[in-house]
MARLO-552492 format. One record per residue (C-alpha): x, y, z; residue number from 1. Coordinates in nm, 2 decimals, always signed. Each point is the difference from the previous one (the first is absolute). Example, Ala and Ser with C-alpha at 12.3 -4.5 7.8 and 13.67 -1.06 7.14 Angstrom:
u;v;w;drenkol
+1.23;-0.45;+0.78;1
+0.14;+0.34;-0.07;2
END
This chain:
u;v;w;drenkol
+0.00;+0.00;+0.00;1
+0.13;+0.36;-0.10;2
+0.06;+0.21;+0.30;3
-0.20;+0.33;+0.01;4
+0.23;+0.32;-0.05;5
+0.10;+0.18;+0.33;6
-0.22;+0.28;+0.05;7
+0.21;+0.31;+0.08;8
-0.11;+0.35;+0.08;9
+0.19;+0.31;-0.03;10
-0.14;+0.37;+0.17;11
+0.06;+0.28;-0.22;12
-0.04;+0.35;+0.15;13
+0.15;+0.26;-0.19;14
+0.26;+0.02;-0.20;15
+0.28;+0.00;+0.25;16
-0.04;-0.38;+0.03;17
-0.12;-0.07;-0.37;18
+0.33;+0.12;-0.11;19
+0.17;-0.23;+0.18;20
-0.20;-0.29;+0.01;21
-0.06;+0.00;-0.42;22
+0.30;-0.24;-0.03;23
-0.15;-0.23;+0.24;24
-0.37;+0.03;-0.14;25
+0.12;-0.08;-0.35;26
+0.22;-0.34;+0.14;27
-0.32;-0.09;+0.21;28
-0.25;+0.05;-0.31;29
+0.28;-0.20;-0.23;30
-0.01;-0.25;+0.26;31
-0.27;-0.29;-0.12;32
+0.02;-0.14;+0.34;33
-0.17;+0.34;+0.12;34
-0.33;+0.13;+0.01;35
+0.11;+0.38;+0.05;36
-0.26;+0.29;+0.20;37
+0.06;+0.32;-0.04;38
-0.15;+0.20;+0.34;39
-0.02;+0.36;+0.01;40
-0.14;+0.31;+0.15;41
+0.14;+0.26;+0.08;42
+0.15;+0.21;-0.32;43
-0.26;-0.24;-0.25;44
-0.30;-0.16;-0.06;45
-0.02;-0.29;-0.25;46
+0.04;+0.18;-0.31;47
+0.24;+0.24;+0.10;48
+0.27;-0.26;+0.14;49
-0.11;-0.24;-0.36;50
+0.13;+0.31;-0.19;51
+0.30;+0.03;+0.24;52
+0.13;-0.37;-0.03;53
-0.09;+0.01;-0.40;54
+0.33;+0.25;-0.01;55
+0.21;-0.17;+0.26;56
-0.14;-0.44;+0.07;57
-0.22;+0.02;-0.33;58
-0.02;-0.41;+0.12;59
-0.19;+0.06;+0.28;60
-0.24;+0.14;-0.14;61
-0.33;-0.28;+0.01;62
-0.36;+0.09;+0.02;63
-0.13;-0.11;+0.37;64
+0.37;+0.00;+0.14;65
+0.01;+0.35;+0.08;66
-0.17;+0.10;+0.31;67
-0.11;+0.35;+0.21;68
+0.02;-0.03;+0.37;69
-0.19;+0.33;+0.00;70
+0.02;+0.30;-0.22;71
+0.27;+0.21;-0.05;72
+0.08;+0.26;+0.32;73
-0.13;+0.37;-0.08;74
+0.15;+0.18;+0.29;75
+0.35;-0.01;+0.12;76
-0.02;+0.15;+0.41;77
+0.09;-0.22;+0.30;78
-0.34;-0.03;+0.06;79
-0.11;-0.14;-0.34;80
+0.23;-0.22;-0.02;81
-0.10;-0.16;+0.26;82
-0.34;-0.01;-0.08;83
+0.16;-0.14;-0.33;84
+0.14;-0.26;+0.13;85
-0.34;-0.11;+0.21;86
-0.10;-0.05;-0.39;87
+0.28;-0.22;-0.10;88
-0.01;-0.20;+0.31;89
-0.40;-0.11;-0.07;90
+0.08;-0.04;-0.36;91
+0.30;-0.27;+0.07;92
-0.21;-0.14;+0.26;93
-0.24;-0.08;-0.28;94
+0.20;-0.08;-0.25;95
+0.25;-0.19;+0.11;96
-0.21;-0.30;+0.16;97
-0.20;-0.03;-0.38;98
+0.33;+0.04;-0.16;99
+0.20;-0.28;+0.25;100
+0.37;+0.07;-0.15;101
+0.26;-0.21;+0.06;102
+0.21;+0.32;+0.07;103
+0.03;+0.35;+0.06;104
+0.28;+0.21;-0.17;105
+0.03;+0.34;+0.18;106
+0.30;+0.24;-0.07;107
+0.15;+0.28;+0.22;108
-0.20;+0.24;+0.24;109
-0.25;+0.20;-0.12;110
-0.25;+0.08;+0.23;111
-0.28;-0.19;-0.10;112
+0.18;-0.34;+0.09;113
-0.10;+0.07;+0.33;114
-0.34;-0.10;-0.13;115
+0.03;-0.29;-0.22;116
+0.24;-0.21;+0.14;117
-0.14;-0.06;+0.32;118
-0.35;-0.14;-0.19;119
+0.26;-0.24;-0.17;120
+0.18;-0.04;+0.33;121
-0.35;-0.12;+0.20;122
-0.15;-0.19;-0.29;123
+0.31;-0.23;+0.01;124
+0.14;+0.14;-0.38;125
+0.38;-0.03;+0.03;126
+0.13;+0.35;-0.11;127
+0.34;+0.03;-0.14;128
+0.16;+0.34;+0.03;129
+0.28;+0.19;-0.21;130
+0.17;+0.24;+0.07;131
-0.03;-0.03;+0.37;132
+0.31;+0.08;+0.24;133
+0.11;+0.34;-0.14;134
+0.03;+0.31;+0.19;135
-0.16;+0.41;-0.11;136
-0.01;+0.13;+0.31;137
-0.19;+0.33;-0.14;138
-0.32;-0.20;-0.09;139
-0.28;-0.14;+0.19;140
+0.05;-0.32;-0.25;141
+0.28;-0.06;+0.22;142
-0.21;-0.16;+0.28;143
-0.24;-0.13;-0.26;144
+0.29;-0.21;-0.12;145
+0.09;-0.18;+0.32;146
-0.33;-0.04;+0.06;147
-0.07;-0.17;-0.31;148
+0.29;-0.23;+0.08;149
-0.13;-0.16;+0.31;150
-0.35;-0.05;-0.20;151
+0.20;-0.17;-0.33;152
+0.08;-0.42;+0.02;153
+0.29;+0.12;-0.28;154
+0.23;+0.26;-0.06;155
+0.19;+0.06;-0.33;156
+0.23;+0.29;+0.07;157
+0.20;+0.25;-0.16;158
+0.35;-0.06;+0.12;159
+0.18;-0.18;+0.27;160
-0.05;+0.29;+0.24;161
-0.38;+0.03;-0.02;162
+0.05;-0.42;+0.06;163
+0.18;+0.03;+0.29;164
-0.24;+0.28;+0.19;165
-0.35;-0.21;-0.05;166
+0.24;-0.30;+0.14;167
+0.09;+0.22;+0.25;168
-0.41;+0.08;+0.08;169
-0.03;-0.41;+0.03;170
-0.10;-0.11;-0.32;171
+0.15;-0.36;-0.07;172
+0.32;+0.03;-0.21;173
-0.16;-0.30;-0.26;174
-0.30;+0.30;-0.04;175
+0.22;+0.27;-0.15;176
+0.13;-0.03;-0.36;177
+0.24;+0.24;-0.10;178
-0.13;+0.04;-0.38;179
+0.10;+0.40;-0.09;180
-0.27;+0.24;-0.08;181
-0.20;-0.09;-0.32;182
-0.07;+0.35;-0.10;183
+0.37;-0.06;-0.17;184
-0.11;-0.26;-0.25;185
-0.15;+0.28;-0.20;186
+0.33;+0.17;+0.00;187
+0.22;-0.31;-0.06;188
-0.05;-0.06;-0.45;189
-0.14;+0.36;-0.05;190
+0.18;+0.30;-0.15;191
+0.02;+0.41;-0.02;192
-0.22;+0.18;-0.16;193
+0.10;+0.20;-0.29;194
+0.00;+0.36;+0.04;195
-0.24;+0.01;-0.33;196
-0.19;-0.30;+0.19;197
+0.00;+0.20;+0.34;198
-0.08;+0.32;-0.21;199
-0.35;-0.21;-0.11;200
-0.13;-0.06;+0.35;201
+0.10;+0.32;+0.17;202
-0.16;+0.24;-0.31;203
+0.32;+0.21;+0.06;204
+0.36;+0.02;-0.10;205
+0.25;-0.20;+0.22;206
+0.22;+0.29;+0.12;207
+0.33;-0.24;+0.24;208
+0.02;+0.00;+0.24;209
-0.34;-0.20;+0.05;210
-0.17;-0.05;+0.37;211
-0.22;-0.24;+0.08;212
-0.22;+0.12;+0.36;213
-0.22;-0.19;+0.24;214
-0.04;+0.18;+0.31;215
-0.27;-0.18;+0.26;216
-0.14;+0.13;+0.34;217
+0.20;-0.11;+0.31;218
-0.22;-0.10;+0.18;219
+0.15;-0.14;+0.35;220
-0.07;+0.35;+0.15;221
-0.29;+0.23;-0.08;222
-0.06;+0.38;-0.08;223
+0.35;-0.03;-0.21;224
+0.03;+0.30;-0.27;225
-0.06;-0.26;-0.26;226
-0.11;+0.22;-0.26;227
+0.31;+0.27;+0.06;228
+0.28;-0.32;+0.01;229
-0.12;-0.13;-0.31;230
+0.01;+0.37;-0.15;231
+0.34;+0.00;+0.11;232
+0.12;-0.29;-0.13;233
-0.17;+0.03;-0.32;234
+0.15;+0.40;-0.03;235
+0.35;-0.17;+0.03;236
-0.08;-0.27;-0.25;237
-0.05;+0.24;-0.27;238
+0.24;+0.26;+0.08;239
+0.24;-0.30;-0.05;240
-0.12;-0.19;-0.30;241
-0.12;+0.06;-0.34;242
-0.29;-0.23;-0.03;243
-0.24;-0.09;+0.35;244
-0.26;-0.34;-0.06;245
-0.16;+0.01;+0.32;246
-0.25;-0.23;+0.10;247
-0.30;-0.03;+0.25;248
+0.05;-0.04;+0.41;249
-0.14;-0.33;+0.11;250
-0.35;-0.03;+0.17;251
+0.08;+0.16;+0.37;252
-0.11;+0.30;+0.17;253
+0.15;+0.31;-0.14;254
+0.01;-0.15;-0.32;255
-0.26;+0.30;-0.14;256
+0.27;+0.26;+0.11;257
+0.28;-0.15;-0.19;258
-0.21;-0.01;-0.29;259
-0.10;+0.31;+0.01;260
+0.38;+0.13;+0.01;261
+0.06;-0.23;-0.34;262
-0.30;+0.19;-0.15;263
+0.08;+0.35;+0.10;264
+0.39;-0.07;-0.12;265
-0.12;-0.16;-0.34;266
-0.16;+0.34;-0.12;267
+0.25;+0.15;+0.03;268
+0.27;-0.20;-0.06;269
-0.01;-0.18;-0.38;270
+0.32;-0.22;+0.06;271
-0.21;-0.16;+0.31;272
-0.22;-0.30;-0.11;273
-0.22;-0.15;+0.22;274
-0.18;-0.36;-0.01;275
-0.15;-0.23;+0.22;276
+0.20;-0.27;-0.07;277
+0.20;-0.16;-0.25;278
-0.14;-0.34;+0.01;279
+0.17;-0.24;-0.24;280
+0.23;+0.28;-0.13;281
+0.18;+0.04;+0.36;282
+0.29;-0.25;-0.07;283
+0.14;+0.18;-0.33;284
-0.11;+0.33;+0.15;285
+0.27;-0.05;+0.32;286
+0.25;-0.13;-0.25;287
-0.02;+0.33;-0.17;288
+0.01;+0.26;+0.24;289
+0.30;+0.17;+0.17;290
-0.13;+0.01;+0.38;291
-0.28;-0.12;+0.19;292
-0.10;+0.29;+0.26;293
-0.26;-0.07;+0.33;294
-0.09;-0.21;+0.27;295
-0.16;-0.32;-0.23;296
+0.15;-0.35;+0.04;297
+0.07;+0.00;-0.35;298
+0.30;+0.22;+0.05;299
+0.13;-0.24;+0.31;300
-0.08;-0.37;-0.18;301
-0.04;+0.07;-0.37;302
+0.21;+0.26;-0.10;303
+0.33;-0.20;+0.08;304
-0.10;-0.24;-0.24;305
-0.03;+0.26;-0.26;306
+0.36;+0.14;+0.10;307
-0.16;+0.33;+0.06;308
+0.08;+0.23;+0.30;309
-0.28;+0.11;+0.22;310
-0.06;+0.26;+0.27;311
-0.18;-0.13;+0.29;312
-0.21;+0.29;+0.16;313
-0.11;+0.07;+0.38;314
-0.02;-0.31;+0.24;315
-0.28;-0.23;-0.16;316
+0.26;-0.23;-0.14;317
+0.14;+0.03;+0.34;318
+0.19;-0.34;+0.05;319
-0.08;-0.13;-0.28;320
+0.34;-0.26;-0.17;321
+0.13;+0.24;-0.28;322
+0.29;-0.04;-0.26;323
+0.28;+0.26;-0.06;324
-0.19;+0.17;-0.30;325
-0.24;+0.14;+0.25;326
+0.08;+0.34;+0.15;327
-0.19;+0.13;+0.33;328
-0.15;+0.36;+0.03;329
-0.22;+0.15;+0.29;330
-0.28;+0.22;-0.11;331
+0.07;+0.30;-0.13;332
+0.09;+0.19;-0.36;333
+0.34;+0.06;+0.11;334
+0.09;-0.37;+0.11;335
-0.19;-0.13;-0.30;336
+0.19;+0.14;-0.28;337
+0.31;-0.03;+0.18;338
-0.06;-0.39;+0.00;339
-0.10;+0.01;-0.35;340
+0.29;+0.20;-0.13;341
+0.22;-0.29;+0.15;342
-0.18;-0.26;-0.13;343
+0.01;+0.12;-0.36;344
+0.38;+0.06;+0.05;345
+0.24;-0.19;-0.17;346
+0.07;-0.19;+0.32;347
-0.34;-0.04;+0.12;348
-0.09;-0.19;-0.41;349
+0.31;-0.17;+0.07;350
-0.11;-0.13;+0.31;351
-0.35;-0.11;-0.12;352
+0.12;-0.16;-0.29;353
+0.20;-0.22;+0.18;354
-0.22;-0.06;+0.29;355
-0.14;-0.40;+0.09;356
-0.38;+0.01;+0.09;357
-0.03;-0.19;+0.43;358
-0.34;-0.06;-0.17;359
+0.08;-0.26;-0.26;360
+0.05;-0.05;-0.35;361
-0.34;-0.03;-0.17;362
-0.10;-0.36;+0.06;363
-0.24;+0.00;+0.32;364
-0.31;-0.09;-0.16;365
+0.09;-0.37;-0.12;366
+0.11;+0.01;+0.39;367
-0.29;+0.10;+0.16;368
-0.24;-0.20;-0.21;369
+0.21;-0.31;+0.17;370
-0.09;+0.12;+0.27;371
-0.38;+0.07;-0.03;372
+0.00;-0.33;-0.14;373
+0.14;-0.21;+0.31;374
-0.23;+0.26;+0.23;375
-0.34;-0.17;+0.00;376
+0.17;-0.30;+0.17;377
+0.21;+0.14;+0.29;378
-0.10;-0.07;+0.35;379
-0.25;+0.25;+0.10;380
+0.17;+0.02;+0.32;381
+0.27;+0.25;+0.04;382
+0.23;+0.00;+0.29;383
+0.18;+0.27;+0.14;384
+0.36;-0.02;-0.08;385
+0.22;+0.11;+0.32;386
+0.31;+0.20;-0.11;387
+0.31;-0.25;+0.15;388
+0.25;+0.21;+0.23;389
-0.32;+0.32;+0.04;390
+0.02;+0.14;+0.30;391
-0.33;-0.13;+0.24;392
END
């Protein structure tokens, strides 16, 4: 008798983790011993995350296979997202027990983890968790992280120092796989866009040197200047470069105020181009800039990979394993360009080009699907792994 495929679920909440997870996605849906779910949320509904994974998994695209927790969020307060995630937490309670997947694949953490894994967690889903064990000490994701970690039956981490911390809060060492970060497949076969090509999706002359900017709201502390730093940072970007692609914050709570900064700018400012994302066209996009400038995790995991330097902004990346292509400036114009001016510097390409990613080499995906593989059939009993020689 022909065994039935494994039944694996992923949770797609906004592009922060699509990005990353796309490599994984597309191994999964290639997989014929998988019956891939797509969950989402937060960022999409059905349609909306179909037309995101047709430009970056176009194989994981089947009717019935995609799936809304609840609708997309509106509002982007504290208090909303709360309420928000009151919405996701009903919709995975009723999902998940009609759906009955093998396994959960959740990446990194956002937010509105706190909300979904726990329904796997109490309906006795094993969840397997990537990204898990890394430090941004500037972000409220860094508690949702660890917390995430104690929930998970599997971890497939980044590097060998995210491995050793969720070892170090008690996870069983045969539960942590260290697989790199997946978001570097897309960057491991693809190459630069041309100026002419990079000339077509901006609308706009390429004018070297060209910036690409992310800046997100830290979020560990409230009533921050969010809207002024990201002013700041983006006034230094262009006083320092010829051509600025800057892209949309991610879905947090001062997100509006950042946006309205790219607005404003991008009126006046013709050499600034501003998109939501890239989607599919990210990979060949880093290749083919000259500096990645903000507080993303792009500039800390990806941009090594690309051989590109990046300035690393303000303390949300606080922590956080970095190569030597990444340079570290506090808020602030003055501290900004300063740090770019050094990383467009002879010594500062020099150094980029040469630098080793701590995050892999773009082959985590055929790793991790190993892993979700073997995941349904652990033990659902996890002990707590004492630390030999701690102090008691």
């Amino acid at each position: 008798m022909t065994q039935a495929p494994q039944r694996v679920a992923v949770f797609v909440g906004t592009r922060a983790d699509l990005g990353p997870l796309s490599p994984v996605i597309t191994a999964l849906a290639d997989d014929q011993d998988v019956e891939l779910h797509l969950l989402t949320g937060v960022a999409y509904d059905v349609d909306s995350l179909a037309s995101a994974l047709r430009d970056v998994a176009p194989h994981a695209v089947v009717d019935g296979r995609l799936h809304a927790l609840c609708p997309p969020v509106e509002h982007l307060d504290p208090a909303a997202v709360v309420r928000h995630g009151a919405h996701l937490a009903e919709g995975a309670g009723r999902l998940l027990p009609a759906l009955r997947p093998d396994t959960l694949v959740v990446l990194g953490d956002r937010w509105e983890l706190l909300h979904v894994v726990p329904a796997a967690f109490l309906l006795g889903i094993p969840v397997v968790h990537l990204h898990g064990g890394e430090v941004t000490e500037g972000a409220v994701d860094e508690r949702v992280r660890h917390a995430v970690t104690k929930l998970a039956d599997q971890h497939c981490v980044a590097s060998s120092d995210a491995a050793r911390r969720v070892r170090q809060m008690g996870e069983p060492a045969g539960r942590v796989h260290v697989t790199g970060a997946p978001g570097l497949d897309r960057l491991a076969s693809s190459t630069a866009l041309t100026d002419a090509e990079l000339a077509d999706l901006l609308g706009v002359p390429v004018l070297r040197p060209l910036a690409m900017f992310t800046y997100h709201p830290p979020t560990a502390e409230g009533d921050l200047p969010v809207g002024e730093w990201a002013a700041e940072a983006l006034q230094a970007t262009l006083d320092t470069c010829g051509t600025v692609l800057a892209t949309h914050p991610g879905l947090d709570p001062g997100r509006e105020e950042i946006l309205a900064v790219l607005e404003r700018a991008a009126l006046d400012q013709p050499r600034l181009v501003v998109v939501a994302s890239l989607g599919s066209r990210y990979p060949r996009a880093l290749h083919a800039v000259d500096v990645v400038v903000g507080n993303s995790s792009s500039g800390i995991i990806e941009a090594a990979s690309a051989h590109v330097p990046a300035v690393d902004v303000g303390e949300r990346q606080r922590g956080r394993l970095r190569g030597d292509n990444v340079i570290h400036a506090d808020e602030g114009y003055v501290t900004v360009r300063d740090a770019i001016e050094r990383a467009l510097s002879p010594e500062g390409r020099a150094t980029a080009a040469a630098s080793v990613n701590p995050y892999g080499q773009g082959d985590a995906a055929r790793r991790v699907v190993q892993v979700v593989r073997r995941a349904a059939g652990a033990d659902r009993v996890k002990p707590f792994a004492e630390i030999e020689g701690a102090a008691r």
